[in-house]
KOLRODREN-879586 format. One record per residue (C-alpha): x, y, z; residue in three letters. Coordinates in nm, 4 decimals, decimal comma. Layout:
<atoms>
ATOM         px         py         pz     r
ATOM          X          Y          Z   ALA
...
</atoms>
This chain:
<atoms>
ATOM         px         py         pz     r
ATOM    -0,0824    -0,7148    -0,6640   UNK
ATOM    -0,3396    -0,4623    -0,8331   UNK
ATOM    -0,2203    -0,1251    -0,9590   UNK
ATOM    -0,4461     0,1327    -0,8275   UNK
ATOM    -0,4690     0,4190    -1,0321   UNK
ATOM    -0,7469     0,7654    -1,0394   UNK
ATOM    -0,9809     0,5571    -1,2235   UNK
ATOM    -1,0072     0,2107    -1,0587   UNK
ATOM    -0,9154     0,4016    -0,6457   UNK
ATOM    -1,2942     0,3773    -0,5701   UNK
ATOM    -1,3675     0,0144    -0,7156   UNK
ATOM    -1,0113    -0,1118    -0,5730   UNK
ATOM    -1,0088     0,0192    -0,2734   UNK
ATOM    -1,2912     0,1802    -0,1344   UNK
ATOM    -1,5542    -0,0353    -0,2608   UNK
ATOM    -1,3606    -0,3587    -0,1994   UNK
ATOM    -1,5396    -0,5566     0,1100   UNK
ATOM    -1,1741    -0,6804     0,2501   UNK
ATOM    -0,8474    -0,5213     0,3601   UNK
ATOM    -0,6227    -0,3760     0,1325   UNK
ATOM    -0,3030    -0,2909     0,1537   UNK
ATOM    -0,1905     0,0198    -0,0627   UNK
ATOM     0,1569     0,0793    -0,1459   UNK
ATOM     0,2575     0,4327    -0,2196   UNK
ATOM     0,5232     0,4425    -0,3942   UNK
ATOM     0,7598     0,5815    -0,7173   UNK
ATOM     1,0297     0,4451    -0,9823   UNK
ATOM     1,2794     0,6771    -0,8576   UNK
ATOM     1,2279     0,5346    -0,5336   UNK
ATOM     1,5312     0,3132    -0,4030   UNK
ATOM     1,3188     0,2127    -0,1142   UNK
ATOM     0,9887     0,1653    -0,2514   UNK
ATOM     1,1687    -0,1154    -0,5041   UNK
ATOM     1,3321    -0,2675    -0,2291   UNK
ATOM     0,9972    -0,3072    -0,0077   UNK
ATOM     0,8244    -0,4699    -0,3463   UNK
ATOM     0,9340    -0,7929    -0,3452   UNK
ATOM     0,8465    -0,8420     0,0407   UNK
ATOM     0,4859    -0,7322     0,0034   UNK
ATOM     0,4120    -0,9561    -0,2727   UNK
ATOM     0,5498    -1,2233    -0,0124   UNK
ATOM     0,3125    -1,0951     0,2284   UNK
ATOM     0,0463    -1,1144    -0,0588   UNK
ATOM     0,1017    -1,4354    -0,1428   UNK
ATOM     0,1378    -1,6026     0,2304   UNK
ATOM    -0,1360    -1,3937     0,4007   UNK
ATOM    -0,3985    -1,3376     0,1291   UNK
ATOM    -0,3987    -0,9832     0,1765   UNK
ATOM    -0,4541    -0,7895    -0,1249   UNK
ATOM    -0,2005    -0,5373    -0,1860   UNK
ATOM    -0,2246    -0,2369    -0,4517   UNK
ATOM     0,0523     0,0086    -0,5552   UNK
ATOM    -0,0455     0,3450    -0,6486   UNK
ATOM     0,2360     0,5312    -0,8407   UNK
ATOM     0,2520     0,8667    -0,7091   UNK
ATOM     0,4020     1,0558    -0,9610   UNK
ATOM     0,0643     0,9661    -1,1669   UNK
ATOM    -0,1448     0,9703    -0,8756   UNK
ATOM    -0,0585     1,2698    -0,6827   UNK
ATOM    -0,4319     1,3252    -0,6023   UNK
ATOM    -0,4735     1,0565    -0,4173   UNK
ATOM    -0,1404     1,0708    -0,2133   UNK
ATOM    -0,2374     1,4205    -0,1103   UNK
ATOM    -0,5859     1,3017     0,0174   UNK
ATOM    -0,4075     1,1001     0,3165   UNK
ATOM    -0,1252     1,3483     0,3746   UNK
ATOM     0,1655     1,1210     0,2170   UNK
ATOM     0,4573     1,2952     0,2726   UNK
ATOM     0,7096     1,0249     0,1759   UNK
ATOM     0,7625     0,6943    -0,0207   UNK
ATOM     0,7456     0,4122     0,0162   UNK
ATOM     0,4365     0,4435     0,2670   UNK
ATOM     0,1860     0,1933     0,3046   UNK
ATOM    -0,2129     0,2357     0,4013   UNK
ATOM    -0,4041    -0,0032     0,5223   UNK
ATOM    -0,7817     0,0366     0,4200   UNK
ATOM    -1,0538    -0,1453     0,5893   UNK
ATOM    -1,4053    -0,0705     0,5182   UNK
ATOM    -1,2833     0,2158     0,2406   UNK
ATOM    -1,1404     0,3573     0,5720   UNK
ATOM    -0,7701     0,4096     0,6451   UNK
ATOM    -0,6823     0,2152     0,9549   UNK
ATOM    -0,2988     0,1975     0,9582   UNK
ATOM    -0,0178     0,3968     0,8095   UNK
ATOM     0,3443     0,2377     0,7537   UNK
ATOM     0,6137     0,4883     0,6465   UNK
ATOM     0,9888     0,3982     0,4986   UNK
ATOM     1,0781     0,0190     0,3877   UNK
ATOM     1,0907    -0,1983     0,6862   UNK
ATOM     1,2045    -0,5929     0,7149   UNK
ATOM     0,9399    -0,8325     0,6309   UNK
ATOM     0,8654    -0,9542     0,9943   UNK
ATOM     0,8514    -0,6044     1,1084   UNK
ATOM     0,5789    -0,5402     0,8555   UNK
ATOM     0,3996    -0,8527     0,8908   UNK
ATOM     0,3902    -0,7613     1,2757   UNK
ATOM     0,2747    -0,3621     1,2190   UNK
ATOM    -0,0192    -0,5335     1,0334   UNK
ATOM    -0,1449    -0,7963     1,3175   UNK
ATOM    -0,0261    -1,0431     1,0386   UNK
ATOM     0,1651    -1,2542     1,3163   UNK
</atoms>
């Protein structure tokens, strides 16, 4: 997993010529530190590359796609956002939202 941050968003993310996967998330976040462990799961048997952006440090960014919540998850193809995921879901249900399957 990469940690996307203000500086590195463009390179990481935008820039990058294959999906990624960002995590929005937050240490207070019960959730968010439950869905962890499953995406780097989905990282490691899928190859897709996953980034959490703290957003609590980040706010900037969050606000740019409307993030309302945490955890929520973005899917960026083409430095375009092509899929949301809101809330921690079960690893076969995300794997599924993402045409994983």
């Amino acid at each position: 997993m990469i940690t996307v941050t203000t500086d590195n968003y463009e390179e990481q993310v935008l820039k990058n010529d294959k999906p990624v996967l960002v995590e929005f998330w937050a240490d207070w976040c019960g959730p968010c530190r439950m869905v962890g462990p499953v995406l780097e799961q989905i990282e490691a048997e899928h190859g897709l590359t996953i980034g959490k952006l703290d957003t609590d440090a980040h706010p900037e960014i969050m606000a740019r796609y409307g993030v309302m919540a945490v955890p929520t998850m973005v899917l960026f193809e083409n430095g375009e956002p092509v899929k949301q995921i809101v809330g921690a879901k079960p690893k076969r249900m995300l794997v599924a939202e993402l045409g994983l399957a």
